[in-house]
VEXTILO-258825 format. One line per field, with one value per residue (C-alpha): x, y, z; residue number from 1; residue in three letters. Coordinates in steps of 0.5 Angstrom, whole numbers. Example, Ala and Ser with C-alpha at 12.3 -4.5 7.8 and 13.67 -1.06 7.14 Angstrom:
<nuros>
X: 25;27
Y: -9;-2
Z: 16;14
n: 1;2
res: ALA;SER
</nuros>
This chain:
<nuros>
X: -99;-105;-102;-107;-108;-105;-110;-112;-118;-122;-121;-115;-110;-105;-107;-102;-104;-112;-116;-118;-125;-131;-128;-121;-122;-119;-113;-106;-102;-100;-101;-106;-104;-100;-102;-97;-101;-97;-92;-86;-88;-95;-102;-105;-111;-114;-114;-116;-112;-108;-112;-109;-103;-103;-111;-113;-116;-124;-125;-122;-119;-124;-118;-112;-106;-101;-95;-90;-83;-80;-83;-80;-86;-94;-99;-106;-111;-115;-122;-128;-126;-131;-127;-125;-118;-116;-110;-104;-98;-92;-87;-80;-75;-68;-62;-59;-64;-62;-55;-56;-60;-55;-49;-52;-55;-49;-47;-53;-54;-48;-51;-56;-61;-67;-69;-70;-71;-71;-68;-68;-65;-60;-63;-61;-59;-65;-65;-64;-60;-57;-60;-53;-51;-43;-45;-49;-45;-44;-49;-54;-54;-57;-63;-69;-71;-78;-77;-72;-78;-78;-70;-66;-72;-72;-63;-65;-68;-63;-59;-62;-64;-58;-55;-54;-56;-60;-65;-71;-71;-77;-81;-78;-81;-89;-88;-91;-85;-82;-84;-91;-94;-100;-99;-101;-94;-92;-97;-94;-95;-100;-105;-104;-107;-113;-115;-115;-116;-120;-119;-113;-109;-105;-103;-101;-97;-93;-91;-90;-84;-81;-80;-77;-72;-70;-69;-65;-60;-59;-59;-60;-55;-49;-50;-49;-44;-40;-41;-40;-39;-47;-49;-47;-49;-54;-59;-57;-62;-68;-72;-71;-72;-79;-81;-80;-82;-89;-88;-87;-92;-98;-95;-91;-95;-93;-94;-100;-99;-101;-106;-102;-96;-101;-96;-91;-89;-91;-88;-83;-85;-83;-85;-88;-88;-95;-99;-98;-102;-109;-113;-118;-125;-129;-133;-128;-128;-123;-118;-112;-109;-104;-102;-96;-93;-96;-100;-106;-112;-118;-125;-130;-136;-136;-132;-134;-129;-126;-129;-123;-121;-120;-117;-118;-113;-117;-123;-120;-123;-122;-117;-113;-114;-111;-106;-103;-105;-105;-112;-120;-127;-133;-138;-142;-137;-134;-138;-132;-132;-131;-130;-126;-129;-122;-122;-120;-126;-131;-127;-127;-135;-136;-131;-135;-142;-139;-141;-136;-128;-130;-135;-129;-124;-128;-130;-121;-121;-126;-122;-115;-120;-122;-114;-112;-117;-115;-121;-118;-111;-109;-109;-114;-121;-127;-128;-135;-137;-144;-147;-142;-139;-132;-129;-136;-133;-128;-134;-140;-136;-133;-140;-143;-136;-137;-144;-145;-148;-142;-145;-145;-137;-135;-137;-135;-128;-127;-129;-124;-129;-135;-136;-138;-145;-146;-142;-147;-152;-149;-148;-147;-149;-150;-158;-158;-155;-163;-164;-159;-159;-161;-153;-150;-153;-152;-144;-144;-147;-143;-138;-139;-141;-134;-131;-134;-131;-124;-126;-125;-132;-139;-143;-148;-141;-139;-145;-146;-140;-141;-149;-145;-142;-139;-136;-134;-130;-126;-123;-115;-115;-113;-118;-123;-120;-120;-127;-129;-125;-128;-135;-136;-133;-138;-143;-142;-143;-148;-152;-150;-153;-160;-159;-157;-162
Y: -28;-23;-18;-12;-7;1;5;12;13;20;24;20;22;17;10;5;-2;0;-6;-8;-6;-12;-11;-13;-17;-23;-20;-23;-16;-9;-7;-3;4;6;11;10;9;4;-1;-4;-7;-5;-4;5;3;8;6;0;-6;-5;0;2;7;14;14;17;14;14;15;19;18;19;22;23;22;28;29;34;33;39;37;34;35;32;35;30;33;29;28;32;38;42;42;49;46;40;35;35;31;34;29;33;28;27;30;23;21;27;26;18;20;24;20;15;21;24;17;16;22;27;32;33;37;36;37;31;34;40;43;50;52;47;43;35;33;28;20;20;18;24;27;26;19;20;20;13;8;2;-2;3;3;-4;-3;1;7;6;4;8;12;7;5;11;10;3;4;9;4;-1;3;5;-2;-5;2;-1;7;10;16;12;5;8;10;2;0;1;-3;-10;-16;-16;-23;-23;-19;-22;-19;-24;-25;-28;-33;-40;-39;-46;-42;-36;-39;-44;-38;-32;-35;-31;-25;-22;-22;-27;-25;-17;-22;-25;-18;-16;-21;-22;-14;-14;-20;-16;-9;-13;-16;-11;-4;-5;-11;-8;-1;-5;-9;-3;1;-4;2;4;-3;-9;-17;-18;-13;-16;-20;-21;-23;-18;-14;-16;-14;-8;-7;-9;-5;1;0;0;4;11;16;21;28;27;31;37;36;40;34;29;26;26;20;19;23;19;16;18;14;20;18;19;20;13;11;10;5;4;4;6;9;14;18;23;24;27;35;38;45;48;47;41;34;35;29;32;29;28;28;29;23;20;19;12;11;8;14;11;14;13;10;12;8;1;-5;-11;-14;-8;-8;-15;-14;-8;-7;-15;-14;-13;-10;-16;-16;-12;-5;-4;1;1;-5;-7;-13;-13;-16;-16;-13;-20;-24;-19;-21;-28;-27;-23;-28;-34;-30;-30;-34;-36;-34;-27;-25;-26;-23;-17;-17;-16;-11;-8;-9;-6;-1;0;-1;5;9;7;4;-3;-7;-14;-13;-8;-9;-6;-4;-4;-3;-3;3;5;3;6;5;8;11;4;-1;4;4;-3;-6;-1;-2;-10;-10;-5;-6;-7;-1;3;1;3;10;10;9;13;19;16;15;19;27;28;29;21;19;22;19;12;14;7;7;1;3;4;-3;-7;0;-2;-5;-12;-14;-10;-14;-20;-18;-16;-23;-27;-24;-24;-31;-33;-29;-33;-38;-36;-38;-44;-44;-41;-36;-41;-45;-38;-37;-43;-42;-35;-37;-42;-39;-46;-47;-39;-41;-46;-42;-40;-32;-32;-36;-32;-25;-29;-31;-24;-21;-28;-26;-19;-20;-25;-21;-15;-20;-24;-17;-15;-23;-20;-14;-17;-22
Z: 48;44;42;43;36;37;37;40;45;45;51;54;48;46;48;46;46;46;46;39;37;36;28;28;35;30;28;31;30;32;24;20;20;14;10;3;-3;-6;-4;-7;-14;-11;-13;-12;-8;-11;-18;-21;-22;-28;-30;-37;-38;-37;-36;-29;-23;-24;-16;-12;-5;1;5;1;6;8;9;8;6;9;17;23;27;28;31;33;35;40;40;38;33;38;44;47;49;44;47;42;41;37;36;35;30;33;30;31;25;21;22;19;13;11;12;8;2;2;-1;-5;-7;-8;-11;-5;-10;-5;1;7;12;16;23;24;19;16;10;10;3;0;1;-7;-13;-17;-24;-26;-29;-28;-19;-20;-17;-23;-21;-22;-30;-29;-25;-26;-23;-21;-14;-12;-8;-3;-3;1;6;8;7;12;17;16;18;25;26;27;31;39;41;35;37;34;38;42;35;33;39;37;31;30;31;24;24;25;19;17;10;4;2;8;8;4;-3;-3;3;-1;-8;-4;0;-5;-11;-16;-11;-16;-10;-10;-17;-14;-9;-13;-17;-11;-8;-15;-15;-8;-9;-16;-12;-6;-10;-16;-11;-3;-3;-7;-4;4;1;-1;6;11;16;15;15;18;16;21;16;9;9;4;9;14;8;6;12;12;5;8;15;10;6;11;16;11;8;2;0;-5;-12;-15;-20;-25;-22;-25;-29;-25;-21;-14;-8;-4;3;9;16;21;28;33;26;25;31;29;24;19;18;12;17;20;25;23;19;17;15;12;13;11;19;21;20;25;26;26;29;24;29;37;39;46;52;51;44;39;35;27;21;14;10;3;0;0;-3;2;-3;-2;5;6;1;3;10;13;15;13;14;16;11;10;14;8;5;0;-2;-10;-14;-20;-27;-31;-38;-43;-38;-42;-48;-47;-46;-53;-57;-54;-57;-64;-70;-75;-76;-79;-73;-68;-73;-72;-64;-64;-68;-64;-58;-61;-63;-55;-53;-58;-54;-47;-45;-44;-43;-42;-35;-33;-30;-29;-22;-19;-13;-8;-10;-17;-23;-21;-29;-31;-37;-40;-38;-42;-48;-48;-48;-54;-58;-58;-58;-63;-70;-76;-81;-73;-72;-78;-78;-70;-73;-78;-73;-68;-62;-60;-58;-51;-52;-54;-48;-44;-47;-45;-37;-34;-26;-22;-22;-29;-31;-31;-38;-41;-49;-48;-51;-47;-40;-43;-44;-37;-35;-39;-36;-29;-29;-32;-27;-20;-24;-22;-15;-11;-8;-9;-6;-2;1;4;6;10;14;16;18;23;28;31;24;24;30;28;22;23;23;16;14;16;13;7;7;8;1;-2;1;-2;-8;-9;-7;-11;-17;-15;-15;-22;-24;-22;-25;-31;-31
n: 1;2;3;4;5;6;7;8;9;10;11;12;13;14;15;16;17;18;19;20;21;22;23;24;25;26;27;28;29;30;31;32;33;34;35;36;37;38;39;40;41;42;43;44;45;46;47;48;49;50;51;52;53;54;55;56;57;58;59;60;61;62;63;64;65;66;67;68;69;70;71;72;73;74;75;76;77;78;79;80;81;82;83;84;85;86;87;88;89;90;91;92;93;94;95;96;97;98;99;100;101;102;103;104;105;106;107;108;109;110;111;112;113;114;115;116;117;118;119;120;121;122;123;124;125;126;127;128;129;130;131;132;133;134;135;136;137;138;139;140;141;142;143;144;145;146;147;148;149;150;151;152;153;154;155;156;157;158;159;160;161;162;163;164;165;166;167;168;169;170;171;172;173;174;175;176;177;178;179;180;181;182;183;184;185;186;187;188;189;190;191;192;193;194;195;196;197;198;199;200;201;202;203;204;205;206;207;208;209;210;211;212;213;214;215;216;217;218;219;220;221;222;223;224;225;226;227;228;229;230;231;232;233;234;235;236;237;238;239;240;241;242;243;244;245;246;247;248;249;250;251;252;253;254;255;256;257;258;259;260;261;262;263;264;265;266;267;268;269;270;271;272;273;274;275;276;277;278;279;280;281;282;283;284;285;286;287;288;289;290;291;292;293;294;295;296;297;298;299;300;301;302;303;304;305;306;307;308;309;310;311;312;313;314;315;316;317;318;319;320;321;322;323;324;325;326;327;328;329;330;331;332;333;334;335;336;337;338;339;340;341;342;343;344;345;346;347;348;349;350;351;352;353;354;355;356;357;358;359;360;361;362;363;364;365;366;367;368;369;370;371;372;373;374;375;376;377;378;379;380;381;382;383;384;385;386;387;388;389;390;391;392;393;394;395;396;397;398;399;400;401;402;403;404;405;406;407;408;409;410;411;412;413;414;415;416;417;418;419;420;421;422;423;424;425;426;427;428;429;430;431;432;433;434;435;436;437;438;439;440;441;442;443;444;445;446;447;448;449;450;451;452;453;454;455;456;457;458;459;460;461;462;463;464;465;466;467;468;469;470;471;472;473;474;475;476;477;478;479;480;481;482;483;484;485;486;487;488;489;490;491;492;493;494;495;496;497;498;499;500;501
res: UNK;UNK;UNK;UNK;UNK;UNK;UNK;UNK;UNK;UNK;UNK;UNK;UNK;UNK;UNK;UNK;UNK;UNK;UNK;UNK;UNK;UNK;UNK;UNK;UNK;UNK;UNK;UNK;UNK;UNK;UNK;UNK;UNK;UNK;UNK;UNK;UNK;UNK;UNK;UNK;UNK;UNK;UNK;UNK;UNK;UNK;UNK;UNK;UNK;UNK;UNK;UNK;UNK;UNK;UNK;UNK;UNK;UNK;UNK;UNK;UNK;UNK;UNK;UNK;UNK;UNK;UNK;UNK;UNK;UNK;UNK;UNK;UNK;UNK;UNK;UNK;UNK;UNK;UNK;UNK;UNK;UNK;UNK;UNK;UNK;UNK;UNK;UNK;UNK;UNK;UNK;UNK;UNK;UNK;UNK;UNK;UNK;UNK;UNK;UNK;UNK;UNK;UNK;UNK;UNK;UNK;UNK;UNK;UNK;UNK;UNK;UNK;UNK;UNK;UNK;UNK;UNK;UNK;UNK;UNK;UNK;UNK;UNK;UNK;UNK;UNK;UNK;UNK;UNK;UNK;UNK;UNK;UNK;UNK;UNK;UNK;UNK;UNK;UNK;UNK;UNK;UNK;UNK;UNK;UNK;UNK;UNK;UNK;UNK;UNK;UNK;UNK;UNK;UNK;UNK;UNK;UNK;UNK;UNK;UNK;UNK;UNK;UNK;UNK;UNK;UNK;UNK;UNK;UNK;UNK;UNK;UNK;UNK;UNK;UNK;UNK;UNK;UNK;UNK;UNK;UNK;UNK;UNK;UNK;UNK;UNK;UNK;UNK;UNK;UNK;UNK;UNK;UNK;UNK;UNK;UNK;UNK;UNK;UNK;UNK;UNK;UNK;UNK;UNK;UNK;UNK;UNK;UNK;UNK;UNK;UNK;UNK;UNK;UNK;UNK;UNK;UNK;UNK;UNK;UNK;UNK;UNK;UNK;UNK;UNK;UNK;UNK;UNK;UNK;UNK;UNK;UNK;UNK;UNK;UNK;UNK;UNK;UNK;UNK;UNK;UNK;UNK;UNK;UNK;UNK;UNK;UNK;UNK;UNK;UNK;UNK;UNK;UNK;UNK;UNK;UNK;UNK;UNK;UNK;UNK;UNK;UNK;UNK;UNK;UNK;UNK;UNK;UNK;UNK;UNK;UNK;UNK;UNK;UNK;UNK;UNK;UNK;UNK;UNK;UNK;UNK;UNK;UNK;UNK;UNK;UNK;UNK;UNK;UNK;UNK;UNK;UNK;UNK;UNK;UNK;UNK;UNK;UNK;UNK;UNK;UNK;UNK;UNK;UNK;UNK;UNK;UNK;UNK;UNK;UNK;UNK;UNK;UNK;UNK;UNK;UNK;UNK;UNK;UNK;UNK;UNK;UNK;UNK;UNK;UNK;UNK;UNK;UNK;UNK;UNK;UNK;UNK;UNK;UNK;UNK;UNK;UNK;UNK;UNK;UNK;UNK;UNK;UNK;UNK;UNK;UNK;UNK;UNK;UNK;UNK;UNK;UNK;UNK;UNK;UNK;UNK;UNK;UNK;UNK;UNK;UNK;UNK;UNK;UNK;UNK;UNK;UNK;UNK;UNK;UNK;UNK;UNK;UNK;UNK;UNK;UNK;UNK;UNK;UNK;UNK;UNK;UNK;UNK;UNK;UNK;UNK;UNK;UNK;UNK;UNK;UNK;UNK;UNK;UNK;UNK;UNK;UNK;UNK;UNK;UNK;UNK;UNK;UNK;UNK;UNK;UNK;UNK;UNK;UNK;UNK;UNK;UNK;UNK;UNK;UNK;UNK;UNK;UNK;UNK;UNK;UNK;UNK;UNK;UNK;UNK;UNK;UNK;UNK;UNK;UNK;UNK;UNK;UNK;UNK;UNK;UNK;UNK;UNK;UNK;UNK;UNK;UNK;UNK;UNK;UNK;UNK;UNK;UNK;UNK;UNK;UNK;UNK;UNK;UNK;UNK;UNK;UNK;UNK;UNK;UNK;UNK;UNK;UNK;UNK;UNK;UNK;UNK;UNK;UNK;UNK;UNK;UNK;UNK;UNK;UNK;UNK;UNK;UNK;UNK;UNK;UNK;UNK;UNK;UNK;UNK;UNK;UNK;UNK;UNK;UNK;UNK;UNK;UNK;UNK;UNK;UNK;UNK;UNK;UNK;UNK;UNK
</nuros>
């Protein structure tokens, strides 16, 4: 049986079980609502991928996506923001979860320095481990810190799921079934590699899963084997394990930072029930608002009775669409689309332009050079979009190192870079790609052509199975996703080859 997509209409409030659109008609599942920044060993969707350490994001999110620590309750606001009297929904939690939360806080975190929730007036201690390493269990000296964000979540959950009278089975009953996620890590490894080679997903994929089954075996297992009152077998799974770690991926928000909290690590996710509701489309028609008492979904433009309300989960490239989230945009909706030219490709490109052993020493030196400025790093990439450059700064300043005249990079060493008046010389936009030096285009070129080499396929075979329909149709589902994220990409790099020819 099809299982329809959840999805709110206008002007009828909450719609669950909403017809798909003519856009995600294809999609097997109920997923595609999520809202958290980044997964499990995951990747920022608003950054690029790998970017390089302690460098900032060069484009923002759209829509950041809200959530207040402090709140039990949401509000929707349904419909066009216009309307005299707009329908609202404001989903109480139940003191039964809070009550949970905190027997297992109270475990993981006998300090209970921070706040989970709140109920009147009485502060739950947080789902996290203490400051004090003399709290930690033995296990914990073992492991690193990063994911703990994630884990007294997902605890929390396991812990809910197994409960035969828990006060969230109506909220667990909206979800997907568990085992019919369609994020790429569930796909077999050999559908995955034939399917999205050279997308970068596979390789996120992989991060992924080898950072679950590490924060299984090293904190979430021992804590549940430790606690068998809270958890029973039945939840000591890997594999039920992985699926939650993908629910909350595409279904969690998180507070955003302040920018004075740049530095900080990423909030903690929380599942908000009825905010979750809605799905994603570049071209939304609301979007979500933070206040300081509730979550509200705001219309962007008036809204027609039964039309599908969309939200927006940030601009999202297809890649982080697919991985993240289960799903895609067909080519061309996703306004936000991008293709990625890893940073050691340009290398790669520029040490095959080198004559001589001494040229190549001296394009690594200039490379270490652009590492130490925090322009490029192993596994970085220079992200680039329809219309925009998004890591305008690092590409700009990775063509003019490399290319530059030898007597030129001396004196640019010796000053440690460049003043800000010479970068805004070197603006580098998607429409100014045609003026650049004839070195640096050609750079740019080599590089992109080395890059459609890492797919399986070319943009014309693309191309000649989205042009026939009969042959369109007789693609499974994830084949049709993938072809979409290989098509974009593709796309995206064939416009620089004409830019750059």
């Amino acid at each position: 049986m099809e299982i329809g997509q959840r999805g709110c209409s206008a002007g009828s409030g909450a719609s669950w079980g909403t017809p798909l659109s003519n856009k995600r008609a294809n999609s097997p599942n109920r997923t595609n609502h999520g809202r958290t920044a980044l997964g499990t060993g995951g990747r920022d969707p608003g950054h690029p991928r790998g970017e390089p350490a302690n460098r900032q994001p060069p484009r923002p999110r759209k829509e950041p996506r809200f959530c207040n620590r402090t709140q039990t309750s949401t509000a929707g606001s349904l419909g066009s923001r216009g309307q005299t009297e707009s329908k609202q929904r404001r989903v109480q939690a139940p003191d039964g979860w809070g009550q949970a939360c905190t027997r297992v806080a109270r475990l993981l975190n006998p300090i209970g320095n921070r706040s989970y929730g709140r109920s009147g007036n009485k502060r739950k201690p947080s789902l996290l481990f203490g400051a004090d390493a003399k709290t930690r269990p033995p296990w914990f000296r073992h492991v690193q810190p990063a994911g703990l964000g994630w884990v007294p979540l997902l605890l929390a959950l396991l812990h809910e799921l197994q409960a035969p009278a828990s006060l969230w089975s109506p909220y667990f009953a909206l979800w997907p079934e568990l085992d019919r996620l369609e994020h790429p890590m569930f796909w077999p490894e050999e559908e995955r590699q034939r399917l999205l080679q050279g997308t970068g997903v596979p390789e996120a994929v992989e991060k992924d899963l080898a950072n679950i089954r590490s924060e299984f075996y090293s904190i979430v297992l021992p804590f549940m084997e430790a606690h068998p009152d809270l958890f029973g077998p039945s939840v000591r799974s890997l594999e039920l394990y992985h699926q939650l770690v993908a629910l909350v991926m595409a279904y969690s928000f998180q507070e955003p930072l302040e920018e004075e909290e740049d530095e900080k690590e990423p909030n903690s996710p929380l599942m908000v029930p009825a905010a979750d509701i809605l799905n994603h489309l570049a071209n939304h028609n609301a979007n979500l608002e933070y206040s300081a008492d509730y979550l509200r979904m705001v219309a962007t433009r008036p809204i027609p009775k039964g039309q599908e309300i969309f939200n927006t989960y940030g601009q999202m490239a297809n890649w982080q669409l697919i991985h993240m989230y289960g799903f895609v945009e067909p080519y061309p909706d996703n306004t936000d689309d991008t293709a990625d030219i890893q940073m050691v490709t340009v290398r790669e490109a520029a040490v095959r332009g080198t004559k001589g052993e001494a040229e190549r020493l001296q394009l690594y030196e200039r490379w270490d050079f652009l590492c130490k400025l925090e322009m490029v790093g192993e596994e970085g990439a220079f992200v680039i979009g329809r219309e925009e450059v998004l890591t305008e700064e690092e590409l700009a300043a990775t063509l003019k190192v490399l290319c530059m005249p030898a007597e030129e990079f001396r004196e640019f060493k010796d000053r440690d870079g460049w003043g800000e008046d010479e970068w805004e010389e070197d603006r580098l936009t998607v429409t100014n790609i045609p003026k650049l030096k004839a070195s640096w285009r050609q750079l740019l070129r080599d590089s992109v052509l080395l890059t459609l080499q890492t797919y399986a396929t070319d943009l014309k075979t693309e191309e000649d199975v989205l042009s026939n329909k009969e042959a369109y149709a007789k693609l499974s589902w994830r084949e049709k996703q993938a072809l979409q994220v290989r098509y974009g990409q593709k796309m995206i790099l064939h416009q620089l080859l004409e830019l750059t020819s």
